[in-house]
C-alpha positions in Angstrom: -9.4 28.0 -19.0 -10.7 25.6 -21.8 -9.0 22.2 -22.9 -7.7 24.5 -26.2 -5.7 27.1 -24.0 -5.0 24.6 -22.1 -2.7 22.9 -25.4 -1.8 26.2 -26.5 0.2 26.5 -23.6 1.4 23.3 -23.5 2.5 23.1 -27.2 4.4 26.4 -26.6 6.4 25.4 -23.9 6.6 21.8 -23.2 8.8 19.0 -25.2 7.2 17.2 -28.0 7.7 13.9 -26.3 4.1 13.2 -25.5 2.8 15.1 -28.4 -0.5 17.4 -27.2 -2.8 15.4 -24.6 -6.3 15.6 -25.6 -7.5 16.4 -21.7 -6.9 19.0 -19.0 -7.8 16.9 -16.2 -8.7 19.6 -13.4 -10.1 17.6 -10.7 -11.1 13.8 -9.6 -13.3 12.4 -6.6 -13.4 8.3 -6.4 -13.2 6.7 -10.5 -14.7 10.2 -12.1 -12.3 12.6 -13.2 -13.1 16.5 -14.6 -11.5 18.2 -17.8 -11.0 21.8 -17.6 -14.4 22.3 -19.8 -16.3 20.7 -16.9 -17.1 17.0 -18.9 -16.6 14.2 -16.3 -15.0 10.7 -17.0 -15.1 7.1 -15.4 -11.5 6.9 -14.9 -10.7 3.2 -16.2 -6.7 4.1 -17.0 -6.1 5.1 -13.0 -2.6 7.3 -14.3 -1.5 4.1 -15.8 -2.3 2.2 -13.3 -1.1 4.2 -10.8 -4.1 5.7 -8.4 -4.6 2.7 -6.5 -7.4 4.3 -4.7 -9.1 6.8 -7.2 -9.2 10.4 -6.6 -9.3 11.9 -3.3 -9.4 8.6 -1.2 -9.7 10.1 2.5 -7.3 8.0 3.6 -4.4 8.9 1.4 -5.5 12.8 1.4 -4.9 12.7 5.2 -2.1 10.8 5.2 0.0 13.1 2.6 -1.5 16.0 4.5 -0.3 15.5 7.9 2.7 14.3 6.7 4.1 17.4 4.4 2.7 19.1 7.4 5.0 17.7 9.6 8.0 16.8 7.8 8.5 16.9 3.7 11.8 15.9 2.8 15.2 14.2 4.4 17.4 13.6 1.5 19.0 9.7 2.1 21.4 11.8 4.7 19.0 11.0 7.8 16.2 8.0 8.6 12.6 9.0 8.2 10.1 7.0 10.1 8.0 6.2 6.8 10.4 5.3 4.5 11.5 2.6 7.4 8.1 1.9 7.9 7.5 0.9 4.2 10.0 -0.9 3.7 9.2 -3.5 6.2 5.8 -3.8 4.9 7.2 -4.7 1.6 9.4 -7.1 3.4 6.1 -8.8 4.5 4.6 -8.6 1.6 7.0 -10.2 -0.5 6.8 -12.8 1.7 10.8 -12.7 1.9 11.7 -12.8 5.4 15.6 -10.8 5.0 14.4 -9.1 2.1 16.0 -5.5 1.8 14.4 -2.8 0.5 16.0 -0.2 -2.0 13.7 3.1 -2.4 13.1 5.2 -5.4 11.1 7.6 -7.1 9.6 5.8 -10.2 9.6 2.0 -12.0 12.5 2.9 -14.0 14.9 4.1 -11.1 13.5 0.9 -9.0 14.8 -0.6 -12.5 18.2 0.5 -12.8 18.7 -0.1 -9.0 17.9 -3.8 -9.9 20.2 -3.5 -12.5 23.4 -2.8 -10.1 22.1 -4.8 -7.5 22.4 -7.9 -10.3 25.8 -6.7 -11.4 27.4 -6.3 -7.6 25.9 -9.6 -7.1 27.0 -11.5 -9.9 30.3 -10.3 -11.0 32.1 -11.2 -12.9 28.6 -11.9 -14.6 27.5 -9.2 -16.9 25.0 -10.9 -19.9 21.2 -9.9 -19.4 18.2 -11.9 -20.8 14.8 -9.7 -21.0 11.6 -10.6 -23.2 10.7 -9.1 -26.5 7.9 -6.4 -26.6 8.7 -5.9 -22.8 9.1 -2.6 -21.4 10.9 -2.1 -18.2 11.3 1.8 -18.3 12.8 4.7 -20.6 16.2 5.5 -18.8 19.4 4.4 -20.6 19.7 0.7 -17.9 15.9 0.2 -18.1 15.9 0.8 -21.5 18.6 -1.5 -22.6 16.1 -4.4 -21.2 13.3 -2.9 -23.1 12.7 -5.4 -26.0 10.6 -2.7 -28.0 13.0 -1.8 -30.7 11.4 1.4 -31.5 11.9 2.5 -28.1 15.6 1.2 -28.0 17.1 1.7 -30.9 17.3 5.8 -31.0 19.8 5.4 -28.2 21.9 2.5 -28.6 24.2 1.3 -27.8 23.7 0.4 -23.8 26.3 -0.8 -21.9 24.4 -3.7 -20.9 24.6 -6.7 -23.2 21.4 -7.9 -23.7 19.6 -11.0 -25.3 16.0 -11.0 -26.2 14.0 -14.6 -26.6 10.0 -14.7 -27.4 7.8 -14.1 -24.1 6.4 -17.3 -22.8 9.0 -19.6 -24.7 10.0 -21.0 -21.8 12.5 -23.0 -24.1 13.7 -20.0 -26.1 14.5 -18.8 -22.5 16.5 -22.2 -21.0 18.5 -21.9 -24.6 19.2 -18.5 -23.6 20.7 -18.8 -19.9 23.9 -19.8 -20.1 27.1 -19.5 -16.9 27.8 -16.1 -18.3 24.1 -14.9 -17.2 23.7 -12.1 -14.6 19.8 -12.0 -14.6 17.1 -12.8 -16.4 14.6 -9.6 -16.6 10.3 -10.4 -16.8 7.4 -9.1 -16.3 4.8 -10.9 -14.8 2.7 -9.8 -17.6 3.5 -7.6 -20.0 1.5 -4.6 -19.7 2.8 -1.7 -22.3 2.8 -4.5 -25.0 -1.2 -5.4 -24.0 -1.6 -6.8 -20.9 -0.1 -10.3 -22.4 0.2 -13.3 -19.6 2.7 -15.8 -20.4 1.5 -19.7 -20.5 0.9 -21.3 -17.0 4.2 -22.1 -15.2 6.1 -19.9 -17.3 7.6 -18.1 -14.3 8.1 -21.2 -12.4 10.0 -22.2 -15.4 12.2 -19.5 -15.4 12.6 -19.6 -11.9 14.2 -22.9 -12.3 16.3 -22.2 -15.6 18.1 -19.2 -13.1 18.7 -21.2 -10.3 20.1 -24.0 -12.6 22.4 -21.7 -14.4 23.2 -19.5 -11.1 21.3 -16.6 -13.0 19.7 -14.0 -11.0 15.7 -13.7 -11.8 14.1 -10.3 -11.6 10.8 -9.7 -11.9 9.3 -6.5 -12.5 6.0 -5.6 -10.9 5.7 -2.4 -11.6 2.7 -2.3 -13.1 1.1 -5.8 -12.1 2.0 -5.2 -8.3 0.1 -3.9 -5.4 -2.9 -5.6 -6.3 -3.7 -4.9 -9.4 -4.1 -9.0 -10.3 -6.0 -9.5 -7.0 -2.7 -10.5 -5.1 -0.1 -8.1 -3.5 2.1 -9.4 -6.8 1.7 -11.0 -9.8 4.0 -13.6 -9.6 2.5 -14.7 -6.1 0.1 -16.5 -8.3 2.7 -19.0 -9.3 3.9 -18.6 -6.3 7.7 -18.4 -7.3 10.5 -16.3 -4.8 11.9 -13.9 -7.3 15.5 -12.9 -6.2 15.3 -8.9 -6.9 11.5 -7.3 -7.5 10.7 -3.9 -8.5 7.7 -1.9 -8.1 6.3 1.5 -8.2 3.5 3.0 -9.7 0.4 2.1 -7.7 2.4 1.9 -4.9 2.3 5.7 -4.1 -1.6 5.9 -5.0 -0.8 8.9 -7.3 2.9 9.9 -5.2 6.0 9.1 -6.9 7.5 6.6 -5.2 8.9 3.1 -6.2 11.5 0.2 -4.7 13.8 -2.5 -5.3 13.5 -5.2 -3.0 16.5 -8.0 -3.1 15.8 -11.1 -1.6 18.8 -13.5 0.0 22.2 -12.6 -1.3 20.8 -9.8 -3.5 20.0 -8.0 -0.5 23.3 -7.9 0.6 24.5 -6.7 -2.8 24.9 -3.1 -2.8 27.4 -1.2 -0.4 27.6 2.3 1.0 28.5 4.2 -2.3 26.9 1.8 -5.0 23.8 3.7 -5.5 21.0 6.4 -3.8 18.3 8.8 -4.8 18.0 12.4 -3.5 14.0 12.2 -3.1 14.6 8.0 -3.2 12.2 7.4 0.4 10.6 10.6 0.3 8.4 10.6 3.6 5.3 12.0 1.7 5.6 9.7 -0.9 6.2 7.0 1.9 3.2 7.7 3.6 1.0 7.8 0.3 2.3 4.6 -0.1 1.7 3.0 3.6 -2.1 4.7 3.4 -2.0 2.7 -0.3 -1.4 -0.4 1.5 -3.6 -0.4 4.7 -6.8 0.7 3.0 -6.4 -2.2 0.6 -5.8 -4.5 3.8 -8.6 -2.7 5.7 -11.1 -2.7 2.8 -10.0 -6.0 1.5 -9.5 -4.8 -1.8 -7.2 -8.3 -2.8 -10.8 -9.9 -2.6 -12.5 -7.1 -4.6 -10.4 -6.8 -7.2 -10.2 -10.6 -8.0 -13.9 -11.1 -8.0 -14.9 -7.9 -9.6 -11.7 -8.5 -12.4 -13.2 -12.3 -13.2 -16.7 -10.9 -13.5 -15.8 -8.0 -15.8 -13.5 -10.1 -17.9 -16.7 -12.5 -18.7 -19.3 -9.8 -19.5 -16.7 -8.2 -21.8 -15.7 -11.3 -23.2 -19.7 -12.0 -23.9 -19.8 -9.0 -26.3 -20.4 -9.7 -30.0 -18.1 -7.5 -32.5 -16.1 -7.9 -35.5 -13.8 -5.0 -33.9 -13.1 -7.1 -30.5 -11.2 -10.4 -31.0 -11.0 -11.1 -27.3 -10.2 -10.2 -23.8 -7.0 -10.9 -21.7 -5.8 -10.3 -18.4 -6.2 -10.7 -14.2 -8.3 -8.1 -12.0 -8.4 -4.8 -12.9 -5.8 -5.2 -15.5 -7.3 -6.2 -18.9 -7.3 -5.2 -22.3 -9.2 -5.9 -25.1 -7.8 -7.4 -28.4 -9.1 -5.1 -31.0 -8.9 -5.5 -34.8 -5.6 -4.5 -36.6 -5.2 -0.6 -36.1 -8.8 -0.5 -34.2 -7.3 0.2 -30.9 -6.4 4.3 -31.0 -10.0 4.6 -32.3 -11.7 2.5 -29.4 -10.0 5.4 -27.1 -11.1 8.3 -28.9 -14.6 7.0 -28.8 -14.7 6.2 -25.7 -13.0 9.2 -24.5 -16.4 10.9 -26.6 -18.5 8.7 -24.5 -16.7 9.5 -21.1 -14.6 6.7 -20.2 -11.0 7.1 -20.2 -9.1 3.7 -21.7 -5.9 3.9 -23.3 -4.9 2.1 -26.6 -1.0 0.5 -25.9 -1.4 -0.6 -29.4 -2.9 -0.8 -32.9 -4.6 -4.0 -31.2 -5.2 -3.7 -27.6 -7.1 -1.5 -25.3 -6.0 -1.5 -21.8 -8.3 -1.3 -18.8 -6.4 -0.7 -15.6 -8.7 1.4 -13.3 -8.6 2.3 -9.3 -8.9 -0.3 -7.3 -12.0 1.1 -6.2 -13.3 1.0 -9.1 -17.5 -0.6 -8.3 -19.4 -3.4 -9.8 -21.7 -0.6 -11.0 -19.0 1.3 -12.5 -17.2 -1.3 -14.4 -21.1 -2.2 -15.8 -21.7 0.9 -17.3 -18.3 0.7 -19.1 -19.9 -2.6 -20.7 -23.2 -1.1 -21.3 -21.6 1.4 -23.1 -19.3 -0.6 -25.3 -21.1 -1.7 -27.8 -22.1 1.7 -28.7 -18.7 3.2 -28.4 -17.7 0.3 -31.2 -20.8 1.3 -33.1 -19.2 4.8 -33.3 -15.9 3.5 -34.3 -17.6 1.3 -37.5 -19.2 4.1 -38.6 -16.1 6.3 -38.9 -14.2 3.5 -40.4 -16.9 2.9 -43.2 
């Protein structure tokens, strides 16, 4: 079945949410991907950031595989030695020692479970403090902390109260905080507004405005975590102790999966009752997720991604255009700053060219590809560049 039939069907029968895709993906192996009319892609968007270990990794294939053959679902009724297993590793890996572990399906349920985890923790405290352009997830909690009015206001009013300061402003942020503060909601780096990292200290900064005020500081990793900046975290790079920190998405390697891990007091928060998730800990998903994390032990992908990221972000950044202002980020999380409204078009011609990016913007073109992904690989996407922006000039003349 071509890529057409393929939107036929989908434009008959799914919501318009998404609008019409311009791929069938039908198959992957490693960084390559296939459309359903047989063109192959270098895979540098990785399911937003999601497929930790490409396509068909043999690790995670056998680990899903024995374990839906052996046992596929619990419920939160009965203990399931993955889910228990993952969430001490995340323990360790948060470098938390007490840490507990809260586990979900997605970002945005690992989001709203940070949410009631704050607010059982800090009553009578209920004011929130979030950055603008952030994203934290599209359910009606996660969305209230979304500073992305677009996004927001549709659905308003929340019943969170919510104040959003410039991201980075580390003063904008101290003026913000005050003894009425439950938690103050960051990203690492924002990733759906462009892969934008705050100024250096930033988070240690706003680790000390919360502890000053008695404010709770979350940090969501959602994206960044699971070494995508070349540590298990982002924030690890400031080396700050967050007191609740979310994750998900390349967590699972491709299975839905996602947690909320409270650290001292906060992991005490919630109580039998507060919260839980039907396929929350699911122990396929779980073992997607502990295969996610050994093979980058094993294959010492921190390592990889840190020197291949620094590498790729300097032969990008040596690229002469008028259409590229710049290029930002850590590992295999970049974007590049395109001219005003440049951005979609970048995409589409690369997507012509067979690389898969994805335009978060009118200005930015984020890279955030599997792990995996070789020094060879991520050359050919900068051999390639300058004629993919040759393509776009042309169709903007």
């Amino acid at each position: 079945m071509s890529t057409a039939e393929h939107q036929q069907r989908w434009e008959a029968t799914l919501m318009r949410n998404y609008g019409t895709p311009p791929l069938a993906l039908v198959g992957g192996r490693g960084c390559t991907v296939t459309d359903s009319d047989g063109n192959e892609y270098l895979d540098l968007i990785a399911g937003i950031a999601v497929s930790s270990l490409g396509h068909g990794h043999p690790a995670l294939v056998k680990a899903v595989s024995d374990q839906v053959a052996t046992l596929a679902h619990t419920s939160n009724l009965f203990i399931n030695p993955p889910a228990l297993a993952l969430a001490e590793r995340l323990v360790v890996l948060v470098g938390a020692p007490g840490a507990r572990v809260f586990l979900a399906n997605d970002g945005a349920a690992a989001n709203e479970a940070a949410i009631k985890t704050v607010l059982r923790a800090q009553s009578p405290r209920r004011k929130f403090v979030a950055a603008e352009n952030s994203f934290h997830g599209r359910t009606l909690g996660a969305l209230a902390l979304t500073g992305k009015p677009a996004l927001r206001e549709p659905f308003a009013p929340f019943g969170i109260d919510v104040t959003f300061v410039p991201y980075g402003d580390s003063d904008a942020l101290a003026a913000a905080v005050d003894a009425e503060t439950a938690a103050v909601f960051l990203e690492p780096t924002l990733g759906e507004a462009g892969v934008i990292q705050p100024p250096a200290g930033y988070l240690s900064a706003a680790r000390d405005v919360c502890s000053t005020a008695g404010a709770a500081l979350v940090l969501d990793e959602v994206q960044g975590g699971i070494g995508r900046t070349g540590k298990w975290f982002a924030h690890q790079h400031e080396g700050v102790v967050p007191d609740v920190v979310t994750v998900a998405k390349g967590l699972g390697g491709g299975l839905p999966v996602g947690a909320c891990i409270g650290v001292g007091r906060f992991a005490d928060a919630l109580v039998k009752g507060d919260h839980g998730s039907t396929f929350g800990g699911n122990p396929v998903s779980c073992a997607a997720a502990l295969a996610v994390i050994e093979t980058i032990e094993t294959e010492d992908l921190l390592t990889h991604v840190e020197r291949l990221g620094a590498a790729w972000l300097q032969d990008l950044s040596s690229l002469g255009s008028p259409l590229v202002k710049g290029v930002r980020g850590r590992g295999l999380w970049l974007a590049l700053v395109t001219a005003d409204g440049a951005a979609p078009q970048v995409e589409a011609a690369a997507r012509n060219r067979g690389f898969l990016v994805n335009a978060t913007g009118p200005t930015a073109v984020r890279l955030a590809p599997p792990l995996v992904l070789s020094e060879t690989e991520a050359k050919s996407f900068t051999a390639a560049l300058p004629e993919i922006l040759d393509d776009v000039a042309r169709l903007s003349a």
